[in-house]
C-alpha positions in Angstrom: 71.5 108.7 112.2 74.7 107.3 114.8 77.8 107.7 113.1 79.3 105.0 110.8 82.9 104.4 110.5 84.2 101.3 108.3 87.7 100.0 108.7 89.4 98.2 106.0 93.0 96.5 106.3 96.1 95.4 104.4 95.2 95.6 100.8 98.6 95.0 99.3 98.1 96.7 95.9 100.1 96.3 93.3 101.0 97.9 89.9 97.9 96.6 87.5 98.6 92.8 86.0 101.3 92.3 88.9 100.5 89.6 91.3 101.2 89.9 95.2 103.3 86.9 96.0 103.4 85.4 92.0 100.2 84.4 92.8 97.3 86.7 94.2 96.1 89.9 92.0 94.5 92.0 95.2 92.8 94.6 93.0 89.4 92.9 92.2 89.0 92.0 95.9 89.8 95.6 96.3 86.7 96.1 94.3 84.4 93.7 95.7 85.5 95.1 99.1 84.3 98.9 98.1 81.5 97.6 96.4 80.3 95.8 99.8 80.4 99.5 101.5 78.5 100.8 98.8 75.7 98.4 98.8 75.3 99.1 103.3 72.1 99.8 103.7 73.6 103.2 105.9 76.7 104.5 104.5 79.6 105.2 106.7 80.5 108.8 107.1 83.9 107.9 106.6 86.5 105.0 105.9 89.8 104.2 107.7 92.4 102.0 105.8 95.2 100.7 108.5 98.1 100.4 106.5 99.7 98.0 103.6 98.2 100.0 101.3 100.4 98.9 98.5 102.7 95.7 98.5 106.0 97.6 97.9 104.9 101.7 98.3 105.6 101.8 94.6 104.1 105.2 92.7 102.4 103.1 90.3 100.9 101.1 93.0 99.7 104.3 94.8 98.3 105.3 91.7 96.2 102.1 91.1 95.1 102.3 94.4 93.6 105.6 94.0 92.1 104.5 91.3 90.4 101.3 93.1 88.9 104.0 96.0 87.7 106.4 93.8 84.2 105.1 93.9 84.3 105.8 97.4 82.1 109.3 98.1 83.0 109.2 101.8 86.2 111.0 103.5 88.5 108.3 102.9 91.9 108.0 105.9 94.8 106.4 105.3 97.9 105.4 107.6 101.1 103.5 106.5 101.9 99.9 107.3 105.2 98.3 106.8 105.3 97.6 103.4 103.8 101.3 102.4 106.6 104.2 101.6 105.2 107.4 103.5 106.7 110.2 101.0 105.1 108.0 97.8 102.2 107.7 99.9 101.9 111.5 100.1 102.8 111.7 96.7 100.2 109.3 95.4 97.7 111.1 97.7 98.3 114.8 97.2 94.7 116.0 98.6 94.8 113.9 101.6 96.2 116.9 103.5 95.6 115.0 106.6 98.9 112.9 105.9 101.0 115.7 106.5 104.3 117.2 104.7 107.0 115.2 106.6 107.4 113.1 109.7 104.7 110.6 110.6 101.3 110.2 109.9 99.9 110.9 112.3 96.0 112.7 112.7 93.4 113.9 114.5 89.7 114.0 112.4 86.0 114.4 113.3 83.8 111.5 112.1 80.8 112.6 112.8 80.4 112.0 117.1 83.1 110.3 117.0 87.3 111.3 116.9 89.2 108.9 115.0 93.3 109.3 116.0 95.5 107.6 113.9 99.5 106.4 114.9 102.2 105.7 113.0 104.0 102.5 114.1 106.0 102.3 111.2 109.8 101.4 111.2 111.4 102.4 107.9 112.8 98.8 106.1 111.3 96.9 108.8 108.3 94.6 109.1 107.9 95.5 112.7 106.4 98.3 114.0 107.2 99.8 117.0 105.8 103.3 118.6 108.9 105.9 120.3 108.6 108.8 122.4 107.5 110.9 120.4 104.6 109.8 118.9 103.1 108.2 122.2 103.4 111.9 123.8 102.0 113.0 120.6 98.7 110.6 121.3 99.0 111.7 124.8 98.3 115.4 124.3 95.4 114.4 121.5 93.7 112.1 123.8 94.1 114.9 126.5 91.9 117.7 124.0 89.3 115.3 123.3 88.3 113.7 126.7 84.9 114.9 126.0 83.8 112.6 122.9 84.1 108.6 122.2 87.4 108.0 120.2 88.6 105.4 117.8 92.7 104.8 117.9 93.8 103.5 114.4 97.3 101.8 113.8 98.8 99.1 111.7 100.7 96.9 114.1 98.4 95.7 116.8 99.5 96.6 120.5 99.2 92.7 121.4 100.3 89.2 121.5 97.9 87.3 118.8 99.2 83.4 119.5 100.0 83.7 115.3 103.4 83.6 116.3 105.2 84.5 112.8 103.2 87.8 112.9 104.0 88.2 116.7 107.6 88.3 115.6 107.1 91.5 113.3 104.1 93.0 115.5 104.6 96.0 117.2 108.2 95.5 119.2 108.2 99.2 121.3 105.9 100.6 122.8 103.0 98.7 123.7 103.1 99.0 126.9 103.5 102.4 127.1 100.3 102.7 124.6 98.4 100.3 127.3 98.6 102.7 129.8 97.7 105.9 127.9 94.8 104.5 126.5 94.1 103.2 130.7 94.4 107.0 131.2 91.4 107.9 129.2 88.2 105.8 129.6 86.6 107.7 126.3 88.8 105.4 123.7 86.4 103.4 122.7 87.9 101.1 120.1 91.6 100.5 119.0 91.5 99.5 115.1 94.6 97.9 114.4 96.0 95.7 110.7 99.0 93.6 110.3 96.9 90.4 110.8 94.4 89.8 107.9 92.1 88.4 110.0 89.9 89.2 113.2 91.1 89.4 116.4 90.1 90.7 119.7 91.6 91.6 123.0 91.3 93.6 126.0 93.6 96.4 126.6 93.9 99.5 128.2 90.6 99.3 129.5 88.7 99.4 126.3 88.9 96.6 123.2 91.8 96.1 120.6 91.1 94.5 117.4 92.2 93.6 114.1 90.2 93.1 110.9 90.0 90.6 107.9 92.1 92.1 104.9 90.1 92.0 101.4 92.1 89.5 99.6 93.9 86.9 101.5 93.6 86.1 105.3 97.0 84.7 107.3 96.1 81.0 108.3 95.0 80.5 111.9 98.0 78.3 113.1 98.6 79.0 117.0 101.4 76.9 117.3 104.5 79.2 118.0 106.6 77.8 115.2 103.7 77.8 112.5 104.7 78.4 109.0 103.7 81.5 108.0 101.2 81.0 105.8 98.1 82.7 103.7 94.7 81.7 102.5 91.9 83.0 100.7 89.2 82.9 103.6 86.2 84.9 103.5 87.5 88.5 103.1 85.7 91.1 105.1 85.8 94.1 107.0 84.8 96.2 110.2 81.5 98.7 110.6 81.8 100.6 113.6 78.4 102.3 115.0 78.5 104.8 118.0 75.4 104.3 119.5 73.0 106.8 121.0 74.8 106.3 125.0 78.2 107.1 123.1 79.8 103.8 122.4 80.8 102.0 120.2 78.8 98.8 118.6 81.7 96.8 116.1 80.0 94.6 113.1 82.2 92.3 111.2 80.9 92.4 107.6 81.5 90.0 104.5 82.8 91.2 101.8 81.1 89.9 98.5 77.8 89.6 97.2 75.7 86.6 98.8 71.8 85.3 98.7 69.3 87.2 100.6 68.2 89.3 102.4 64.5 87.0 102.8 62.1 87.8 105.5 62.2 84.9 108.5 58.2 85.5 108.3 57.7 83.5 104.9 54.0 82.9 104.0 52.5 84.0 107.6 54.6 81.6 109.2 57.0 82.5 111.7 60.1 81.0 112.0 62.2 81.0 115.3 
């Protein structure tokens, strides 16, 4: 069996009966969305959430949200995005040793064939992210101990310019760059995973492919004029399989969330259809 590695985004839970924006309660799409992985035909061996876990980083939104994955029988990963509170995260979390004591969150896990690398782009009270020194030298000397397996690179804010100019603004400010050329430096990344955007995007960089994923609520509007509104809508939600094939790379499926007609054969009463 390859390895199976879902990715979902920017969930934005709140406390139970509280809407996200006055309007939107995120928690049953939370549900369809974990339901979704649960009915793949091959389960993942893990899940990666990129950040905006919760809507404010709230305790009682941390605990809701463990409530909403606990179906989930999979290692479940999760990384901060800007409007997630790491120490409530930790707290709300307390067997997710991965996240660490202090600091950023920042780890290194086996998934199966694969490593999955996870950076904190975080900027405490900001909406932007941006990525220092430190934690590019820290991805530096990862990246340098695994050369010899295919790697997935998990962050919130993605590394790139996505035309959605609102979001452009509060994307990742510092760093990119820098990031570009580590990942340049090692041909094995074969993915980076990235949030922020609620909806899917794709881009080369580094060398390898840069993405972002459809959240499981709302989806920002696609508006590429630079001074678009900024805007939400409730889009199809959905979210990202990632399959490491049997040459060692990495095949990306978008998947709906929800439940929809089918699966029928195309070879319906002898008859095949083309």
């Amino acid at each position: 069996m390859n390895t199976l590695l879902v990715q979902l985004t920017d969930l934005h839970i709140r406390e139970p009966g509280c809407l996200a924006y006055g309007r939107l309660d995120t928690a049953p799409y939370l549900r369809r969305a974990v339901a979704s992985v649960l009915r793949l035909k091959q389960q993942p061996d893990a899940v990666v959430i990129t950040g905006d876990l919760s809507d404010f980083g709230r305790p009682a939104e941390y605990r809701h949200l463990a409530q909403l994955l606990s179906p989930l029988p999979m290692p479940v990963y999760l990384l901060p995005g800007n409007h997630d509170d790491r120490d409530e995260l930790r707290r709300g979390f307390p067997d997710h040793t991965y996240l660490g004591a202090s600091g950023f969150v920042q780890y290194s896990v086996q998934v199966g064939g694969l490593r999955l690398i996870t950076l904190d782009t975080v900027e405490h009270g900001q909406s932007h992210g941006a990525l220092c020194a430190s934690r590019l030298d820290w991805l530096e000397r990862e990246l340098a101990l695994h050369g010899d397996q295919p790697v997935i690179v998990a962050m919130h804010h993605p590394p790139f310019e996505t035309l959605i100019g609102h979001m452009d603004k509060i994307g990742l400010r510092d760093g990119a760059a820098q990031l570009e050329a580590i990942i340049a430096r090692h041909p094995n990344v074969e993915r980076v995973l990235c949030g922020h955007l609620h909806r899917s995007i794709d881009v080369r960089f580094g060398g390898t492919i840069a993405s972002t994923s459809p959240a499981p609520a709302h989806q920002v509007a696609l508006d590429l004029h630079p001074d678009a509104p900024a805007r939400w809508m409730l889009e199809p939600a959905g979210f990202r399989l990632c399959a490491l094939d049997g040459a060692g790379r990495v095949v990306s499926h978008l998947a709906a969330a929800g439940e929809f007609e089918g699966p029928y054969p195309f070879d319906e009463g002898g008859a095949s259809i083309d």
